[in-house]
Jmol script that loads the backbone (N, CA, C; Angstrom):
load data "model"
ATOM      1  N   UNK A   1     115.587 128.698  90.536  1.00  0.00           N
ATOM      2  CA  UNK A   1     115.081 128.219  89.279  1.00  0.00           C
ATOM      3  C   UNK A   1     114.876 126.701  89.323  1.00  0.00           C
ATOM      4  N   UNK A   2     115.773 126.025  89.820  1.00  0.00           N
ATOM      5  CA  UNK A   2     115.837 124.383  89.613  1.00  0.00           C
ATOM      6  C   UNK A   2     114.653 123.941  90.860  1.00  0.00           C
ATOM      7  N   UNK A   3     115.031 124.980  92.025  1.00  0.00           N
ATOM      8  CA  UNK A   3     113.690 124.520  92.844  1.00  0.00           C
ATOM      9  C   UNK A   3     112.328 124.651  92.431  1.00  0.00           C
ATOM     10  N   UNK A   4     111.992 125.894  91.715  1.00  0.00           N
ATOM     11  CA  UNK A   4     110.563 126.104  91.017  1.00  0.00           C
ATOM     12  C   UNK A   4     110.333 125.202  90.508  1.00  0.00           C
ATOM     13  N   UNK A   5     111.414 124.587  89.877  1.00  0.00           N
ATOM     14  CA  UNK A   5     110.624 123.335  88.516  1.00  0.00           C
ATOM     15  C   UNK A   5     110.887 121.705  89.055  1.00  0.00           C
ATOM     16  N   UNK A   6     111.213 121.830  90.297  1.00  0.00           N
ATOM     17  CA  UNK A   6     111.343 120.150  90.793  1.00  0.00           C
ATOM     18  C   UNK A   6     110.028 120.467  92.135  1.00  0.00           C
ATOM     19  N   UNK A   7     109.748 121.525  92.506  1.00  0.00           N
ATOM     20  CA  UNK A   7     108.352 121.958  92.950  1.00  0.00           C
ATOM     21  C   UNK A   7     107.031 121.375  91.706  1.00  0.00           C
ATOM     22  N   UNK A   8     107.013 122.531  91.068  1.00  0.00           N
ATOM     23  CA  UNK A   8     106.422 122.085  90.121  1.00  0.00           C
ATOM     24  C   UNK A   8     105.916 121.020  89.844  1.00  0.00           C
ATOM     25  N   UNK A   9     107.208 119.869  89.635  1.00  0.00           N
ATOM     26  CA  UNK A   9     107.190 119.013  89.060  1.00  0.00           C
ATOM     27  C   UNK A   9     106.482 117.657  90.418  1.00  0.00           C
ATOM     28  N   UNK A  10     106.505 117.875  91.279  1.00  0.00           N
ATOM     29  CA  UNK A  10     106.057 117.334  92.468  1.00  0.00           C
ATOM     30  C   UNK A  10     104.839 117.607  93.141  1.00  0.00           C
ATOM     31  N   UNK A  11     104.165 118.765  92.070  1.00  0.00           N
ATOM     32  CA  UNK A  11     102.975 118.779  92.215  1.00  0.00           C
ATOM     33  C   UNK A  11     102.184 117.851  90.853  1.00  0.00           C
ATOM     34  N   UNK A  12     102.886 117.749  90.196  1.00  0.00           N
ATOM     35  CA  UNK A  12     102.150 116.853  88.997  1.00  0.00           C
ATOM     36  C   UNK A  12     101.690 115.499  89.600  1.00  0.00           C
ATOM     37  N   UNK A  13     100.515 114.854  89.336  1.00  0.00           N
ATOM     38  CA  UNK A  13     100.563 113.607  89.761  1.00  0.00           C
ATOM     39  C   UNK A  13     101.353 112.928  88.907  1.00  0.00           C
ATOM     40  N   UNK A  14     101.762 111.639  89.244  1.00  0.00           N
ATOM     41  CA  UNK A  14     102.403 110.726  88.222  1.00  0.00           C
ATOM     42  C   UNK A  14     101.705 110.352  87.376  1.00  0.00           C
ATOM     43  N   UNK A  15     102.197 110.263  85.759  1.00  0.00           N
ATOM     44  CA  UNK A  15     101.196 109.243  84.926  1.00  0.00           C
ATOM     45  C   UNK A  15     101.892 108.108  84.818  1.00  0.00           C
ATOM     46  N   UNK A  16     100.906 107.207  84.192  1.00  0.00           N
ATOM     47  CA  UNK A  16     101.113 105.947  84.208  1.00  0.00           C
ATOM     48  C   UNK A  16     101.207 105.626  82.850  1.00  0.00           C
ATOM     49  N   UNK A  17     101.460 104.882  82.203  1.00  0.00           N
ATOM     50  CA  UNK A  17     101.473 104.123  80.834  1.00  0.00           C
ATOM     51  C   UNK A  17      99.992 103.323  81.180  1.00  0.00           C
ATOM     52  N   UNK A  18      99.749 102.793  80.061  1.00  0.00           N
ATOM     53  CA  UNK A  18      98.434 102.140  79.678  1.00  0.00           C
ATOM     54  C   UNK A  18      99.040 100.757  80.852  1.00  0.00           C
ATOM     55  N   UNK A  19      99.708 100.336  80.175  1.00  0.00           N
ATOM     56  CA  UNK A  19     100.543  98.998  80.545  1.00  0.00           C
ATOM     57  C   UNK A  19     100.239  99.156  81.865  1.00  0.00           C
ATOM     58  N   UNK A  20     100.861 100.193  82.718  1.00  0.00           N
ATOM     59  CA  UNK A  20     101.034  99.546  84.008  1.00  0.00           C
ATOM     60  C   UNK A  20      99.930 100.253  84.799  1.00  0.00           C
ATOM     61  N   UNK A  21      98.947 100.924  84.000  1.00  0.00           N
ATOM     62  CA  UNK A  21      97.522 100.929  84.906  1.00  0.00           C
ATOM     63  C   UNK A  21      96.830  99.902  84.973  1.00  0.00           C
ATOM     64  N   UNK A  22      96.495  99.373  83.703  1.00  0.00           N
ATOM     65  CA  UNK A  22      95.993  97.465  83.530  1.00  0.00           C
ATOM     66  C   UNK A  22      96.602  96.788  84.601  1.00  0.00           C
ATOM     67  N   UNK A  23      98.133  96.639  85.048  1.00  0.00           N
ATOM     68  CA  UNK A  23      98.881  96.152  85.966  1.00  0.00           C
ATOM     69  C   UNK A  23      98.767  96.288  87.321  1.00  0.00           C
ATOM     70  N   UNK A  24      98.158  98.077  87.099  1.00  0.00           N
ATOM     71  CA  UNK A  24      98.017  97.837  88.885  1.00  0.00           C
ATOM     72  C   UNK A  24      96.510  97.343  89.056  1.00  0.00           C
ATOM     73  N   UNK A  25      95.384  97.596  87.904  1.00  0.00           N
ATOM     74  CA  UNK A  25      94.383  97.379  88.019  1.00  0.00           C
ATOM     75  C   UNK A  25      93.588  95.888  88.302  1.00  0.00           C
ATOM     76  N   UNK A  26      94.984  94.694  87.861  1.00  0.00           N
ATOM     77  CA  UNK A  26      95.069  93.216  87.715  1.00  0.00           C
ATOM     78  C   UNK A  26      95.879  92.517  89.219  1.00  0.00           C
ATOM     79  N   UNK A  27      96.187  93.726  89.876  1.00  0.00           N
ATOM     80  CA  UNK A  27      97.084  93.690  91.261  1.00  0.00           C
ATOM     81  C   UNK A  27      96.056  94.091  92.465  1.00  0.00           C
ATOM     82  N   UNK A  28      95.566  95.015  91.783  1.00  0.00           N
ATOM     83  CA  UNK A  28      94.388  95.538  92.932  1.00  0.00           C
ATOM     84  C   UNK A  28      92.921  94.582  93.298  1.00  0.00           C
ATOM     85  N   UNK A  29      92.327  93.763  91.955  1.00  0.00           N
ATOM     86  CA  UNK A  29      91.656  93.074  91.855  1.00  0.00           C
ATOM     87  C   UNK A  29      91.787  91.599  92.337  1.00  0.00           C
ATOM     88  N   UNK A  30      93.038  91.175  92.003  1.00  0.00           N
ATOM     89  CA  UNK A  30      93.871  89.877  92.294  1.00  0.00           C
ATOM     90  C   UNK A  30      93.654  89.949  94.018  1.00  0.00           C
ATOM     91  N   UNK A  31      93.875  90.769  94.735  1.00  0.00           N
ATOM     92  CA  UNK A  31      94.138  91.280  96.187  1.00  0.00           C
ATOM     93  C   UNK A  31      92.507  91.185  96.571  1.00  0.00           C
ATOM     94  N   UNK A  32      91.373  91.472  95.958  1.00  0.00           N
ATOM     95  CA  UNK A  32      90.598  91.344  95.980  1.00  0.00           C
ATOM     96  C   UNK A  32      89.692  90.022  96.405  1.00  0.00           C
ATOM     97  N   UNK A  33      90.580  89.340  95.247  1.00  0.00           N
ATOM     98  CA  UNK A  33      89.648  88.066  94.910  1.00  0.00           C
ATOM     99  C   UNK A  33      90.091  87.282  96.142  1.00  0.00           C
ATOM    100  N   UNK A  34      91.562  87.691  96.474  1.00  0.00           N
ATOM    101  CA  UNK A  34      91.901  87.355  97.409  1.00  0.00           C
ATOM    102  C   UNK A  34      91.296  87.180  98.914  1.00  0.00           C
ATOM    103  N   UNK A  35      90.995  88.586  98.867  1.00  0.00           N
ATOM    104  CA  UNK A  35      90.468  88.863 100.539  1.00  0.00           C
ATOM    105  C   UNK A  35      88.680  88.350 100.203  1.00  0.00           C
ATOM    106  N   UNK A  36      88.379  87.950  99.322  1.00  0.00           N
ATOM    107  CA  UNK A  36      86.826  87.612  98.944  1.00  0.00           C
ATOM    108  C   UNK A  36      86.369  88.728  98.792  1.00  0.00           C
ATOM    109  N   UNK A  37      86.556  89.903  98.672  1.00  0.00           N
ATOM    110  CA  UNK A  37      85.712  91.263  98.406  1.00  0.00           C
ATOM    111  C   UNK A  37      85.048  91.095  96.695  1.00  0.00           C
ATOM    112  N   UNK A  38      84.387  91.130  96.128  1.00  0.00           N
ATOM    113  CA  UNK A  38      83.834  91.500  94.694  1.00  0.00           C
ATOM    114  C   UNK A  38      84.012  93.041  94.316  1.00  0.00           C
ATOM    115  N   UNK A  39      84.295  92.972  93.439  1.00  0.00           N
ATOM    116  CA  UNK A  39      84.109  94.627  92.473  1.00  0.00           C
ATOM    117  C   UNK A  39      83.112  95.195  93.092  1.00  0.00           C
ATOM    118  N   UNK A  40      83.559  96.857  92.739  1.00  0.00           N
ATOM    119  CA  UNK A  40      82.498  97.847  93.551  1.00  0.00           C
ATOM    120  C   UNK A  40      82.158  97.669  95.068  1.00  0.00           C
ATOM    121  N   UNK A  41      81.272  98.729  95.449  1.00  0.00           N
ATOM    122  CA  UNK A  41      81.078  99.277  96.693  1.00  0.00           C
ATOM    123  C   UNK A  41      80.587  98.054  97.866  1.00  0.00           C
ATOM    124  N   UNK A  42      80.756  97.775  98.429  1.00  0.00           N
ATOM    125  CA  UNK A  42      79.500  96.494  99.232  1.00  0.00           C
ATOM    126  C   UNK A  42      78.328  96.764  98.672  1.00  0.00           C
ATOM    127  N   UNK A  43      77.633  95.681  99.062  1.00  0.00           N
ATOM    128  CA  UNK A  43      75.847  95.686  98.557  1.00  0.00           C
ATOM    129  C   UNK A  43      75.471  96.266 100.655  1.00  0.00           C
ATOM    130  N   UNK A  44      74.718  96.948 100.541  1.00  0.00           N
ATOM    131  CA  UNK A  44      73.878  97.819 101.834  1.00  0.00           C
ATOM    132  C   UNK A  44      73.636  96.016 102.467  1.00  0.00           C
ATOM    133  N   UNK A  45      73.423  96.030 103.635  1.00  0.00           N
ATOM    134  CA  UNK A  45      72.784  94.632 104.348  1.00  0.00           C
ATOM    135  C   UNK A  45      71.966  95.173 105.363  1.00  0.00           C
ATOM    136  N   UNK A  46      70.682  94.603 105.010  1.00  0.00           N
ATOM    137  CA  UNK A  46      69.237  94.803 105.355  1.00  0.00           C
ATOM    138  C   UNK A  46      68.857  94.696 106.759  1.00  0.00           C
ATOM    139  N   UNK A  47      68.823  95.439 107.289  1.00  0.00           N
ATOM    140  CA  UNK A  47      68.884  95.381 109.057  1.00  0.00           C
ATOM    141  C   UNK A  47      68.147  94.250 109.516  1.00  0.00           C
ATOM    142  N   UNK A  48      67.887  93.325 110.560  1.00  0.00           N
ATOM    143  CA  UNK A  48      67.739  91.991 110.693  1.00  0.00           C
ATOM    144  C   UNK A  48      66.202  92.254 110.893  1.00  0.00           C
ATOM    145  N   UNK A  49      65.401  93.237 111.431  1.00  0.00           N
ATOM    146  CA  UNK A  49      64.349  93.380 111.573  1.00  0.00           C
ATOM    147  C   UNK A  49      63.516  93.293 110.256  1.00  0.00           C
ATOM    148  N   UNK A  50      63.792  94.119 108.991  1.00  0.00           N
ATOM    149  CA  UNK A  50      63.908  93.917 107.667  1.00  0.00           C
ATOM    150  C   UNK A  50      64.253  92.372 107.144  1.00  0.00           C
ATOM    151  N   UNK A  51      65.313  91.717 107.382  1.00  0.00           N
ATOM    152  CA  UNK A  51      65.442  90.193 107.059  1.00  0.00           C
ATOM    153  C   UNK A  51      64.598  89.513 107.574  1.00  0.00           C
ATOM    154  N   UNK A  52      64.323  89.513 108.488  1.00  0.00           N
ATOM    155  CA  UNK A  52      63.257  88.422 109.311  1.00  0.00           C
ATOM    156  C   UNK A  52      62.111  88.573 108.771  1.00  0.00           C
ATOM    157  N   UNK A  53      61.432  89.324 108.356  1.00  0.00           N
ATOM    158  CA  UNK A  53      60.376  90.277 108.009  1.00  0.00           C
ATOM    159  C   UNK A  53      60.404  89.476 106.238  1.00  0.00           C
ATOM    160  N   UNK A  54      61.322  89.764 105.588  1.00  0.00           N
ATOM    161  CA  UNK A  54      61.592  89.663 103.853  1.00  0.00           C
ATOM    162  C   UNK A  54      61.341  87.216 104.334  1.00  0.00           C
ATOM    163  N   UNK A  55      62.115  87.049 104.875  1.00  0.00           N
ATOM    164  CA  UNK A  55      62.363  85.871 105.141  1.00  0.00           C
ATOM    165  C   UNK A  55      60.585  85.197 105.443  1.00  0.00           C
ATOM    166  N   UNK A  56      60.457  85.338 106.288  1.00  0.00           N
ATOM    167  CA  UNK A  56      59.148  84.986 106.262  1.00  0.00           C
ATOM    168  C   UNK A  56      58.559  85.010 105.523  1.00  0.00           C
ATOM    169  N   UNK A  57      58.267  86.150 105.090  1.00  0.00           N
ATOM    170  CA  UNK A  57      57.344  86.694 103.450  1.00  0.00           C
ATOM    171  C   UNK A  57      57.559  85.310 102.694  1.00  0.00           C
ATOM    172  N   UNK A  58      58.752  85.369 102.311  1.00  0.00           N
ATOM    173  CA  UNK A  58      59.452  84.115 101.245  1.00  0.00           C
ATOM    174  C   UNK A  58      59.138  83.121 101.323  1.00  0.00           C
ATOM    175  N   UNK A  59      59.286  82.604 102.884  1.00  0.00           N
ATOM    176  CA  UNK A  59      58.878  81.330 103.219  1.00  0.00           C
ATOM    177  C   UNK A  59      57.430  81.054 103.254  1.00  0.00           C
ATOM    178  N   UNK A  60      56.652  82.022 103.534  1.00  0.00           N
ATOM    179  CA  UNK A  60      54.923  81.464 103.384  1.00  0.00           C
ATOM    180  C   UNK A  60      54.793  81.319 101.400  1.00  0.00           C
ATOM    181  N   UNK A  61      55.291  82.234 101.237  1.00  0.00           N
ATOM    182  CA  UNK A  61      54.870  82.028  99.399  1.00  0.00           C
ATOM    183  C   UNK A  61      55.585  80.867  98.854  1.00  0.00           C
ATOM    184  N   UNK A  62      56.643  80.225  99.117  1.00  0.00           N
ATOM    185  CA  UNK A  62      57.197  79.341  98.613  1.00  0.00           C
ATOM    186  C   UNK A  62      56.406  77.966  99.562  1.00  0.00           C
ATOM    187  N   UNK A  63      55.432  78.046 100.783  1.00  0.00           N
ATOM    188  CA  UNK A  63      54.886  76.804 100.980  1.00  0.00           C
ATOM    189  C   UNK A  63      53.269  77.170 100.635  1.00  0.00           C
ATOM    190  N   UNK A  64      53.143  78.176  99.943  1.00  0.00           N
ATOM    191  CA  UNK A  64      51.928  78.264  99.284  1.00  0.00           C
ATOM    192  C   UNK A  64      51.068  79.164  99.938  1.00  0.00           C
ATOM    193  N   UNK A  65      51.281  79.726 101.255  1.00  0.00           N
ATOM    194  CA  UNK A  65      50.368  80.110 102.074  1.00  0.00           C
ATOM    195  C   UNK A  65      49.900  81.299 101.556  1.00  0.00           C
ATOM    196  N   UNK A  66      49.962  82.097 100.700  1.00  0.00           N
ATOM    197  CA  UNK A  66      49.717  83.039 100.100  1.00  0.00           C
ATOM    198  C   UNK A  66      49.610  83.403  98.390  1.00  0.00           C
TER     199      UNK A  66
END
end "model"
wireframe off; spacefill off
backbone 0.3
color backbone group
């Protein structure tokens, strides 16, 4: 009986209080800002063949050539 319900009970995930989800959420972010990462997923980075390509583009329109 006491094993069924400490089973049970170890399949529940833990909840959290409001409080200390904000807390881990201000811990997880903090760690963040830390390592320089920003919120959310990475931004994709544009394979160099693609950059060189976008770069140029940029650079003729910004000296007028187009």
């Amino acid at each position: 009986m006491v094993a069924q319900r400490l089973a049970a009970e170890a399949q529940k995930p833990l909840e959290l209080t409001e409080e200390e989800r904000a807390a881990e959420a201000d811990r997880q972010n903090e760690l963040r800002r830390q390592e320089g990462i920003s919120e959310g997923p990475p931004l994709p980075q544009p394979k160099p063949a693609v950059a060189a390509s976008w770069a140029k583009a940029i650079a003729a329109v910004m000296a007028g050539e187009r």
